[in-house]
C-alpha angles and dihedrals in degrees: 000000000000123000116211131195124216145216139185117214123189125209139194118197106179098057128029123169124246132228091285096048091254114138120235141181107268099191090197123050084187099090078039094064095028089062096045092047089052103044085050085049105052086053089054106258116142120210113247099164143008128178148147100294089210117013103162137054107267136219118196135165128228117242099228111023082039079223113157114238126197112216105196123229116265116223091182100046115087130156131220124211109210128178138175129180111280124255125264113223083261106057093042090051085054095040091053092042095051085047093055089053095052087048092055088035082062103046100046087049091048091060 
């Protein structure tokens, strides 16, 4: 039997930050979803969801001053389940070692 590993991903599709960090209009989520999905794909996670991450008003209560908040809905905020089969000791020693390589492949180059 498999066993698989998750991860949530949320995604806003009406605002992404710039180089900067500033954030800026993007008219189109599209490119948005497309990267995230990409970049999930290319490490090895398949899509298994994705839906509006809030798509209703909602009311919540703080813990201490027991005041009722209302959190709008979000049109623009969705979130992706991904999963992919989970690592054997092996392939995770070989993953982390390989990554150690790149990292000193990089420094050494950096200097």
């Amino acid at each position: 039997m498999n066993q698989w590993d998750y991860k949530i991903v949320s995604i806003n599709t009406q605002h992404q930050p710039d180089v900067l960090g500033w954030i800026s209009g993007s008219g189109d989520g599209n490119s948005t979803i497309e990267k995230a999905l990409e970049s999930m794909g290319n490490n090895g996670w398949e899509l298994v969801a994705f839906f509006p991450a809030r798509p209703a008003d909602q009311t919540v209560k703080h813990p201490i001053s027991d005041h009722n908040s209302i959190l709008p809905a979000n049109p623009w905020l969705y979130q992706a389940i991904f999963k992919k089969p989970s690592e054997t000791m092996e392939e995770r020693q070989e993953r982390v070692g390989s990554e150690r390589l790149e990292r000193r492949a990089r420094a050494a180059k950096s200097r």
